[in-house]
CHARMM-style PDB file with segment names, atoms N, HN, CA, C and O in Angstrom:
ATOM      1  N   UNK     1       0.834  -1.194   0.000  1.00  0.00      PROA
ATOM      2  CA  UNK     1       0.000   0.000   0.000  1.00  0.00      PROA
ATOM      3  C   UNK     1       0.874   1.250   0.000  1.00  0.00      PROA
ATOM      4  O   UNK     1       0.561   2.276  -0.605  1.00  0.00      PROA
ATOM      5  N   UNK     2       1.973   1.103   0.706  1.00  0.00      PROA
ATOM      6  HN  UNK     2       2.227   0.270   1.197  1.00  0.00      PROA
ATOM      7  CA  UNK     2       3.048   2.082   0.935  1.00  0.00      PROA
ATOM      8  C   UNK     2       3.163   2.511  -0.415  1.00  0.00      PROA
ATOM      9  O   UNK     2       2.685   3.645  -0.419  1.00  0.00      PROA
ATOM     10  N   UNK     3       3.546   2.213  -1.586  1.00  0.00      PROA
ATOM     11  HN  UNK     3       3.935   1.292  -1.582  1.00  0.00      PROA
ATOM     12  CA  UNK     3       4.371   2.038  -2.431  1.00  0.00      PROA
ATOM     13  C   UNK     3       3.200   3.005  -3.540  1.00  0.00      PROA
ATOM     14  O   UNK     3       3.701   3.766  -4.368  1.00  0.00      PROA
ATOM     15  N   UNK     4       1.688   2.874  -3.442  1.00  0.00      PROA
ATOM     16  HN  UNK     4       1.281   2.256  -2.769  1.00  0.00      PROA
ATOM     17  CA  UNK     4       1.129   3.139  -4.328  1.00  0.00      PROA
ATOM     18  C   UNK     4       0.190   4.483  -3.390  1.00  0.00      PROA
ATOM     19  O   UNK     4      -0.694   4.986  -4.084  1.00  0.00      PROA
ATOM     20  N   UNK     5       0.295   5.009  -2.089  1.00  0.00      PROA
ATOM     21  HN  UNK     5       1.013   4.600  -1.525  1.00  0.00      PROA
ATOM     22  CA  UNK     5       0.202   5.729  -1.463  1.00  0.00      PROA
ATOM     23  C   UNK     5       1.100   6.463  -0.788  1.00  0.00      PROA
ATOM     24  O   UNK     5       2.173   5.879  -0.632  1.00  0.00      PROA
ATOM     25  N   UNK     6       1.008   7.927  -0.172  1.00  0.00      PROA
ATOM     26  HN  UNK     6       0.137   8.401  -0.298  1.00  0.00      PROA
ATOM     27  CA  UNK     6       1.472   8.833   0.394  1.00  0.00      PROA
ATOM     28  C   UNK     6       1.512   8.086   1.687  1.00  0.00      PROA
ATOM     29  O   UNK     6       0.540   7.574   2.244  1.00  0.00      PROA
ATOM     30  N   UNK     7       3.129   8.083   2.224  1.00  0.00      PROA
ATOM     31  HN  UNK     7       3.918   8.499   1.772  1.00  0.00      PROA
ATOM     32  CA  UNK     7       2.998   7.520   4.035  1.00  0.00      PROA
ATOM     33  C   UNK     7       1.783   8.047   4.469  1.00  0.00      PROA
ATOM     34  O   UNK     7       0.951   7.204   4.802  1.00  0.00      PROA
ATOM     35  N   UNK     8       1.523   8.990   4.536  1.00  0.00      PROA
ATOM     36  HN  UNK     8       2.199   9.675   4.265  1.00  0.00      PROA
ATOM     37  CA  UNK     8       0.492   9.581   5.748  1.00  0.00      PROA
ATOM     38  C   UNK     8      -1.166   9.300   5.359  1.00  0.00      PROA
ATOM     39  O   UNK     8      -2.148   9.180   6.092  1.00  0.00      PROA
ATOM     40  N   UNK     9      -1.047   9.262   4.201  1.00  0.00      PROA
ATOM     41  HN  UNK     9      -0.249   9.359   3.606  1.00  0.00      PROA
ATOM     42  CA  UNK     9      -2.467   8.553   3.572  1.00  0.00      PROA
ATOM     43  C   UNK     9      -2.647   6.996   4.381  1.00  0.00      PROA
ATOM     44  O   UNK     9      -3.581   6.729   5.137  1.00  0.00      PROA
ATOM     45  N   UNK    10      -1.575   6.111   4.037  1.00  0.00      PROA
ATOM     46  HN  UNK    10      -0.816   6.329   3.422  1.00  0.00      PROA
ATOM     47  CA  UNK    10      -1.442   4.319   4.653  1.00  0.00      PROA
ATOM     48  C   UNK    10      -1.628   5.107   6.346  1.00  0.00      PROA
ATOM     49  O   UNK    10      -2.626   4.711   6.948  1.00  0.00      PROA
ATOM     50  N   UNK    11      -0.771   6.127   7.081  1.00  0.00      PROA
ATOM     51  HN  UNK    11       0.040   6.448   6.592  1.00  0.00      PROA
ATOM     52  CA  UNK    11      -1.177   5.891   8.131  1.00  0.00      PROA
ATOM     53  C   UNK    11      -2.464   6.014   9.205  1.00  0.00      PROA
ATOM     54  O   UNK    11      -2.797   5.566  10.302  1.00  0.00      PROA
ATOM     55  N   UNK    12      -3.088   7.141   7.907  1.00  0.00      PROA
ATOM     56  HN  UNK    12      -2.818   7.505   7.015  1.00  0.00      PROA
ATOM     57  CA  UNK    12      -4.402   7.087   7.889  1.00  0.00      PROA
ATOM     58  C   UNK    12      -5.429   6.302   8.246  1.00  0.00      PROA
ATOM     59  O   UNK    12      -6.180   6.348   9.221  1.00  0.00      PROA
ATOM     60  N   UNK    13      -5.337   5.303   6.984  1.00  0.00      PROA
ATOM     61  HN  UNK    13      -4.726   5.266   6.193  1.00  0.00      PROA
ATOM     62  CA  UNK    13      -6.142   4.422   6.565  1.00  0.00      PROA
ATOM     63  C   UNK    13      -5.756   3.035   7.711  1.00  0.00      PROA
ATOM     64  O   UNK    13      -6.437   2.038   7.951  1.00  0.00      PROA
ATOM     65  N   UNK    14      -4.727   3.348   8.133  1.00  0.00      PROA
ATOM     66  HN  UNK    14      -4.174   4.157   7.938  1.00  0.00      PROA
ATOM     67  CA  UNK    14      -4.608   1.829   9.505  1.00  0.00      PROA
ATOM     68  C   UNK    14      -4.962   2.180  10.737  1.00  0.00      PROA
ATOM     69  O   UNK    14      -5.481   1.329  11.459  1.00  0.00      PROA
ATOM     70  N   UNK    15      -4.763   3.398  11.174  1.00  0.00      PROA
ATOM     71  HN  UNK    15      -4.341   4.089  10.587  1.00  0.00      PROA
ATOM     72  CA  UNK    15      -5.622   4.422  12.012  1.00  0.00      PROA
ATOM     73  C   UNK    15      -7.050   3.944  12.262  1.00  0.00      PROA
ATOM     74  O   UNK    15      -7.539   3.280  13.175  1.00  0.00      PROA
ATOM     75  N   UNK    16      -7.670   4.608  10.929  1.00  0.00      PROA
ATOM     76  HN  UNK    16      -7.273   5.148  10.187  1.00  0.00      PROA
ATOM     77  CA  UNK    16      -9.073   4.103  10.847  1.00  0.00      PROA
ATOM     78  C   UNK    16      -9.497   2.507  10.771  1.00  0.00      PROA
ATOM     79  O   UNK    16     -10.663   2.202  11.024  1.00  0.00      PROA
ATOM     80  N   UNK    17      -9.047   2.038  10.607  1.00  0.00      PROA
ATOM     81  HN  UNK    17      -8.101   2.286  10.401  1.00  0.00      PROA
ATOM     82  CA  UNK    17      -8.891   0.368  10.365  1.00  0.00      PROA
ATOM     83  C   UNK    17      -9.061  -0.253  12.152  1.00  0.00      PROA
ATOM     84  O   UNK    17      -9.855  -1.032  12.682  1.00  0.00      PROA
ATOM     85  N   UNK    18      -7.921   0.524  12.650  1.00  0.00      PROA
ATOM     86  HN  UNK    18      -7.277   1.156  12.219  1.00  0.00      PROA
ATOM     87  CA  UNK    18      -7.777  -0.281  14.246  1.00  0.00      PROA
ATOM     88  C   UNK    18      -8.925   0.632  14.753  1.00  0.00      PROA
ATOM     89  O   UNK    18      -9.657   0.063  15.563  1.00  0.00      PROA
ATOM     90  N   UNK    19      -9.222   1.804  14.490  1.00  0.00      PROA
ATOM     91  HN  UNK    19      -8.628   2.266  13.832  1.00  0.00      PROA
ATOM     92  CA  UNK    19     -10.742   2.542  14.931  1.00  0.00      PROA
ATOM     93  C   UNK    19     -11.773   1.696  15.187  1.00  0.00      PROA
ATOM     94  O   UNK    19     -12.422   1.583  16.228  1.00  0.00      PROA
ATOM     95  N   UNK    20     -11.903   0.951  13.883  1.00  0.00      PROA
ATOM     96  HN  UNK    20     -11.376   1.042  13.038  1.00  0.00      PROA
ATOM     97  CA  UNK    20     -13.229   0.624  13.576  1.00  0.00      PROA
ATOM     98  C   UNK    20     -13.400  -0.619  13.912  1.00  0.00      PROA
ATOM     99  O   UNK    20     -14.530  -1.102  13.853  1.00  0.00      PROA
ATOM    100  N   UNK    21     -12.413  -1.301  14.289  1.00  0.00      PROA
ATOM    101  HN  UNK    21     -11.495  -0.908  14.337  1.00  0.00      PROA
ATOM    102  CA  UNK    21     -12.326  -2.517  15.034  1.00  0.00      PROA
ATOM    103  C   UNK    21     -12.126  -2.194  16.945  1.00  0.00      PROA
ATOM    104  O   UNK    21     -12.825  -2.721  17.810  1.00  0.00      PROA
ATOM    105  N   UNK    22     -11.262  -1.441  17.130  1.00  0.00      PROA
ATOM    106  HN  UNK    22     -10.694  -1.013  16.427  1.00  0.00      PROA
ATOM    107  CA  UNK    22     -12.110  -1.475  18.679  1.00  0.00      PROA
ATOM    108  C   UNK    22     -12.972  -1.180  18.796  1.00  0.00      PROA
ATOM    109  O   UNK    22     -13.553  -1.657  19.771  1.00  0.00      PROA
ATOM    110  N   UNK    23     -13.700  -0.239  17.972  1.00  0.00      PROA
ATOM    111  HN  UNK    23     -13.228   0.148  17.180  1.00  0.00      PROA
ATOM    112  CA  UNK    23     -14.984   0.076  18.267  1.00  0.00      PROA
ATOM    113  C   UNK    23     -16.411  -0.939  18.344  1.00  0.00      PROA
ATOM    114  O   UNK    23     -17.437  -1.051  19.014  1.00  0.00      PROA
ATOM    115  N   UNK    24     -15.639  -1.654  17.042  1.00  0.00      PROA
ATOM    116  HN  UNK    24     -14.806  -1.563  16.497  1.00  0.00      PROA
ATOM    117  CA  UNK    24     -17.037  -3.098  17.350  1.00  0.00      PROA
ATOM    118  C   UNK    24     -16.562  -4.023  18.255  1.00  0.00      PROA
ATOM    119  O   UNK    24     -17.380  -4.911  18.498  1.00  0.00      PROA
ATOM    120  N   UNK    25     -15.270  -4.126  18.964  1.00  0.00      PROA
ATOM    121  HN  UNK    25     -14.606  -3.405  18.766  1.00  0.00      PROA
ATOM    122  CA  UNK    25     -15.109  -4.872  19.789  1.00  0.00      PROA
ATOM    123  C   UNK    25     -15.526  -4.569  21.479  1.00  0.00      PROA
ATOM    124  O   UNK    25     -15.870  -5.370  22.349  1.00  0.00      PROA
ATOM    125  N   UNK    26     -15.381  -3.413  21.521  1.00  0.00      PROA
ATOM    126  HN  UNK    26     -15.102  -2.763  20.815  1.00  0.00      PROA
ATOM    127  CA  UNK    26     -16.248  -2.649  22.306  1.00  0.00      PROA
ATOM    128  C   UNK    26     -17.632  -2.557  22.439  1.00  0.00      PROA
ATOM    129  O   UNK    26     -18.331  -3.001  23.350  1.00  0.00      PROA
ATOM    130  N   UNK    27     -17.907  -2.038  21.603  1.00  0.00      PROA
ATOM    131  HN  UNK    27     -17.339  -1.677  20.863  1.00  0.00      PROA
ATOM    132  CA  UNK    27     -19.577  -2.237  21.056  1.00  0.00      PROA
ATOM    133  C   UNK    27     -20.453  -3.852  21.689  1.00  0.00      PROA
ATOM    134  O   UNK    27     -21.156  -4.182  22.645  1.00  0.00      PROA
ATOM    135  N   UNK    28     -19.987  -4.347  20.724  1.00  0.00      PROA
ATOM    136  HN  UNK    28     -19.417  -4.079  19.948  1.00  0.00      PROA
ATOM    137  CA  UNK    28     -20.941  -5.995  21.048  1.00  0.00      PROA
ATOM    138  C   UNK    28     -20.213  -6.754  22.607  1.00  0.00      PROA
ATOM    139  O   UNK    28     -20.623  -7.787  23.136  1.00  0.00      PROA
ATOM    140  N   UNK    29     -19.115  -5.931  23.064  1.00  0.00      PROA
ATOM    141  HN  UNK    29     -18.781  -5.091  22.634  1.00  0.00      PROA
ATOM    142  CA  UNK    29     -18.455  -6.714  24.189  1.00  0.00      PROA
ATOM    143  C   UNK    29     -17.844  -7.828  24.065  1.00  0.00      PROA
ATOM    144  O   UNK    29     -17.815  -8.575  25.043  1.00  0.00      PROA
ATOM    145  N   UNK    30     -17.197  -8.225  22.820  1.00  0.00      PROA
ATOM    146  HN  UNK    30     -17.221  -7.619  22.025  1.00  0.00      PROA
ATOM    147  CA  UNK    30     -16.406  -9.681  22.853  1.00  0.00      PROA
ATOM    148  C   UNK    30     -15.674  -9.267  23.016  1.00  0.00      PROA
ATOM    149  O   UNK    30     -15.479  -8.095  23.338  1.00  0.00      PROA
ATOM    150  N   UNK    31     -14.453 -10.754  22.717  1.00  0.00      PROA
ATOM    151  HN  UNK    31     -14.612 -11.706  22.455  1.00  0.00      PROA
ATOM    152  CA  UNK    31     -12.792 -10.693  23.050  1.00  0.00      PROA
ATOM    153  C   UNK    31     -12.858 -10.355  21.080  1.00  0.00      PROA
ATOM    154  O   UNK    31     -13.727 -10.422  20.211  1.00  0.00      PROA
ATOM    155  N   UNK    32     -11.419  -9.997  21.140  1.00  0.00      PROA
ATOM    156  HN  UNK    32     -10.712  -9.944  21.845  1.00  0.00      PROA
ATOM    157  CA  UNK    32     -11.130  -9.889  19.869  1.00  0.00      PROA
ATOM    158  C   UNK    32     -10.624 -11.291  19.208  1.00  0.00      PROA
ATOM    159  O   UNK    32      -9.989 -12.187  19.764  1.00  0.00      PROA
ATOM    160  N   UNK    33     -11.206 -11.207  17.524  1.00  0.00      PROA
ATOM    161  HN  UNK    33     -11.722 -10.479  17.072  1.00  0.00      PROA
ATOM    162  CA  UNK    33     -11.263 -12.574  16.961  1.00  0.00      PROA
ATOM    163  C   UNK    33     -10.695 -12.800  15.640  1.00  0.00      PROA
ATOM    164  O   UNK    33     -11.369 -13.010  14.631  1.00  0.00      PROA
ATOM    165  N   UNK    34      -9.445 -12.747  15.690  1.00  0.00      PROA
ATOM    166  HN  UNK    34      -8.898 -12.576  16.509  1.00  0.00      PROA
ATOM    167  CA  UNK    34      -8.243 -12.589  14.225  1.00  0.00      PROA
ATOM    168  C   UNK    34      -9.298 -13.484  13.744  1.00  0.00      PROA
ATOM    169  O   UNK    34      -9.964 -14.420  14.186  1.00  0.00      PROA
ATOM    170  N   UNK    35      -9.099 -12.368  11.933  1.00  0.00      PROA
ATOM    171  HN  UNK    35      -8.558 -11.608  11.574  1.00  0.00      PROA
ATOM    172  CA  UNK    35      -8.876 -13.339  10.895  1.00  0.00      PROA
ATOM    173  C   UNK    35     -10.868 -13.492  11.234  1.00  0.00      PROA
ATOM    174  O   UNK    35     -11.422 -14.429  10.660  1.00  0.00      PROA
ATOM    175  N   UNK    36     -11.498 -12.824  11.876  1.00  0.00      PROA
ATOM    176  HN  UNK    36     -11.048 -12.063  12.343  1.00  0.00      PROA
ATOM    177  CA  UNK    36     -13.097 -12.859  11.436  1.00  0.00      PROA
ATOM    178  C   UNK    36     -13.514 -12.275  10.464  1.00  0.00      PROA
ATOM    179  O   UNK    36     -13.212 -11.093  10.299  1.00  0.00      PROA
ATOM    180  N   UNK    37     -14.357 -12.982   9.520  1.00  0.00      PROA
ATOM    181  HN  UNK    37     -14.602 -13.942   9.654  1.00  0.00      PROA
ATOM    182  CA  UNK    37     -15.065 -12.366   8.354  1.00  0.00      PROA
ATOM    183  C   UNK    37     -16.654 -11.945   9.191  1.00  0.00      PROA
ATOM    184  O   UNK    37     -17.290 -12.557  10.049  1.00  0.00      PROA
ATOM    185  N   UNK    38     -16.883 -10.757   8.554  1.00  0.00      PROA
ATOM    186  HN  UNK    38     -16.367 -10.260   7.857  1.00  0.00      PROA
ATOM    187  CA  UNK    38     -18.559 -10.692   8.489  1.00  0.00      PROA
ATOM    188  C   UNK    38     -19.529 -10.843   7.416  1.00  0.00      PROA
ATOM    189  O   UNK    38     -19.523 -10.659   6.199  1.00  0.00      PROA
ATOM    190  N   UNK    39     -20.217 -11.172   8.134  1.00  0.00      PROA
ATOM    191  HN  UNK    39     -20.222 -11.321   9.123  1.00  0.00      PROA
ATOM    192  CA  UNK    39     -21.340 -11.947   6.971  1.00  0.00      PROA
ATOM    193  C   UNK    39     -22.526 -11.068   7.131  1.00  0.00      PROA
ATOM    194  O   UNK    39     -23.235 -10.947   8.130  1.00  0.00      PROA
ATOM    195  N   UNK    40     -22.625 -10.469   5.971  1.00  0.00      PROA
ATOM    196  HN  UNK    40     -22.049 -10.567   5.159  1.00  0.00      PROA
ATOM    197  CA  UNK    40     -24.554  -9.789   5.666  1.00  0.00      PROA
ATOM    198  C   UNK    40     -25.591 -10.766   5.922  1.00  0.00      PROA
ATOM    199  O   UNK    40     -25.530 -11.939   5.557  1.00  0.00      PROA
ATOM    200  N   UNK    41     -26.506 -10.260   6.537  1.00  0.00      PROA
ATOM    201  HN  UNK    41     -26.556  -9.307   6.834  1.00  0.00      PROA
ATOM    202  CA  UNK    41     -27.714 -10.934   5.974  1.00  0.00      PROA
ATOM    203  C   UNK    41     -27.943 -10.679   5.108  1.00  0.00      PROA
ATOM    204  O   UNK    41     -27.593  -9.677   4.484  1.00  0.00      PROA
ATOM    205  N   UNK    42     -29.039 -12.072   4.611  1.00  0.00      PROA
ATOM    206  HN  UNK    42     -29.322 -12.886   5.117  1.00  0.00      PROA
ATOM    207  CA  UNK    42     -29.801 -11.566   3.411  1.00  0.00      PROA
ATOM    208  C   UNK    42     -30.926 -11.174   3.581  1.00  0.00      PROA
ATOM    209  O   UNK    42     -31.589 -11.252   4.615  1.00  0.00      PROA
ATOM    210  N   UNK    43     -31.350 -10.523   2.126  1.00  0.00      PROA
ATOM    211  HN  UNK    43     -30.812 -10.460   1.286  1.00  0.00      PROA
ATOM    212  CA  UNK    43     -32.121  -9.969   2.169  1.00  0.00      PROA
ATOM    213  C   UNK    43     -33.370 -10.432   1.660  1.00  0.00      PROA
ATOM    214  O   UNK    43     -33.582 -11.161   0.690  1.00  0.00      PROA
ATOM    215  N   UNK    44     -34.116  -9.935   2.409  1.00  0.00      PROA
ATOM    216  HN  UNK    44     -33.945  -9.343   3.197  1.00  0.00      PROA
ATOM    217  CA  UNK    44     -35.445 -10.606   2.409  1.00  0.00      PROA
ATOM    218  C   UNK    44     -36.767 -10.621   1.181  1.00  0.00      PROA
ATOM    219  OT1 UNK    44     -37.800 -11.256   1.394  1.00  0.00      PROA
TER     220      UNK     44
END
């Protein structure tokens, strides 16, 4: 990512990345769970 972005853009974007993961780990109250996919529902 480095390579095809501005450092401070990548540090950005991993910033927001670990954001948005404590935040749902926080949120719903689990432990944290490498390597989880989320799955949509479908739609009805």
């Amino acid at each position: 990512m480095k390579v095809r972005r501005a450092a401070n853009v990548v540090i950005v974007a991993q910033a927001a990345k670990m954001a948005r993961t404590i935040w749902a780990v926080t949120a719903k109250q689990q432990d944290y769970q490498r390597g989880y996919r989320s799955v949509r529902p479908q739609a009805a």
